[in-house]
GUPASE-359169 format. One record per residue (C-alpha): x, y, z; residue in one letter. Coordinates in steps of 0.001 Angstrom, whole numbers, padded with zeros to 6 digits, always signed. Layout:
N
XYZA
...
***
This chain:
117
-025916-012563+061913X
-023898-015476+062469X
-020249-015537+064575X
-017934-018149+062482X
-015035-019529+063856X
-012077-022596+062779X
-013520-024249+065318X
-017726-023359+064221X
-017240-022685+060510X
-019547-021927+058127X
-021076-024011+055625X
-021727-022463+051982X
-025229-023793+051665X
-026011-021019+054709X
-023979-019254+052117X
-026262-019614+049222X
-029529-018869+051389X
-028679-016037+053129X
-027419-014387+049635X
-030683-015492+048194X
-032465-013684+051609X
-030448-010776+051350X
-028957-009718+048471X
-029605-011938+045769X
-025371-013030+045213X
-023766-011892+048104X
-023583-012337+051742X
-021543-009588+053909X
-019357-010760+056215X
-016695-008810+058860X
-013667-010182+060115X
-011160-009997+063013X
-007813-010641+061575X
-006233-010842+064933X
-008614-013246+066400X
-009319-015047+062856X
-012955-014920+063377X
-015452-013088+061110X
-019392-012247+060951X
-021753-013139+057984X
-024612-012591+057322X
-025366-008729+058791X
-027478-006212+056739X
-024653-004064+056871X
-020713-004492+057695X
-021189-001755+059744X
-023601-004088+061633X
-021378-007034+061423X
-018253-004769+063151X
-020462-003444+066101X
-020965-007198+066652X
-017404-008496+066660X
-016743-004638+068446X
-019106-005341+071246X
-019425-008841+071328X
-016319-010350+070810X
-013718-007361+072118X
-012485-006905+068642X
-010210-003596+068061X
-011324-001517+065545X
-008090-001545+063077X
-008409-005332+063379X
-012038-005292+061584X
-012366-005513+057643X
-015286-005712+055421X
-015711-007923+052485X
-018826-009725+050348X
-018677-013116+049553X
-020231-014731+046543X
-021315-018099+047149X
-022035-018649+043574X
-018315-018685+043152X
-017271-020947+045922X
-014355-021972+043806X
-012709-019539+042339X
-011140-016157+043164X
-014730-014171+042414X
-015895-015910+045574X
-014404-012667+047824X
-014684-008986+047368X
-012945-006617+049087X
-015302-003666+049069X
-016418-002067+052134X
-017570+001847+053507X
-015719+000171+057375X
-012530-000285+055336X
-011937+003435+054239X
-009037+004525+056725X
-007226+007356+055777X
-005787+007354+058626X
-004343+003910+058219X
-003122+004534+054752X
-006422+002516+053408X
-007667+005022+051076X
-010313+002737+049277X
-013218+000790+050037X
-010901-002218+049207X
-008268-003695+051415X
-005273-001941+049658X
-002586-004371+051425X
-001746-007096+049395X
-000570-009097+052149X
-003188-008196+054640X
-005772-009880+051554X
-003924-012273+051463X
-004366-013444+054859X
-008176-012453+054828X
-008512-014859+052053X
-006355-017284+054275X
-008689-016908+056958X
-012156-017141+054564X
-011307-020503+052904X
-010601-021704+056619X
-013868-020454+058201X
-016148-021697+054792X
-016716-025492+054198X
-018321-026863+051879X
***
């Protein structure tokens, strides 16, 4: 697993070969939305959020899952919002998806500013 940050972003050539390693086309990744930093690269999200949970003093409702595609680096495919972590009833998430359009808004936001080419 890899912490990214603005400050240590990723670069989508790790991207490519950790989707290749993994999955074949996609790479999990994790992110804080209050601290803007995210995890890649975990076998599971569920992984990826104990990291940022114990590692990085992340809050739980902060913490959402996506996969990223870096055979789509350009274009909208590039980021899926499907994750088990982001089913919260209890938060009025009631998918696997991030049901708030703003809130996917800003994880986008926060992707294409932790991801350089």
């Amino acid at each position: 697993m890899k912490l990214v940050t603005k400050a240590k972003p990723v670069k989508i050539d790790f991207l490519r070969k950790e989707a290749a390693r993994f999955y074949g086309a996609l790479v999990k990744a994790a992110l804080d939305v209050s601290q803007e930093i995210m995890v890649v690269a975990g076998e599971l999200h569920a992984d990826e959020e104990s990291y940022l949970l114990d590692k990085c003093g992340s809050r739980q409702a902060d913490i959402w899952g996506i996969n990223l595609y870096p055979q789509f680096w350009d274009s909208p495919r590039f980021i899926e919002f499907d994750s088990m972590i982001n089913l919260r009833p209890a938060e009025n998430n009631l998918s696997r998806s991030v049901d708030d359009e703003k809130l996917r808004r800003k994880i986008r936001r926060m992707v294409l500013q932790l991801v350089k080419e």
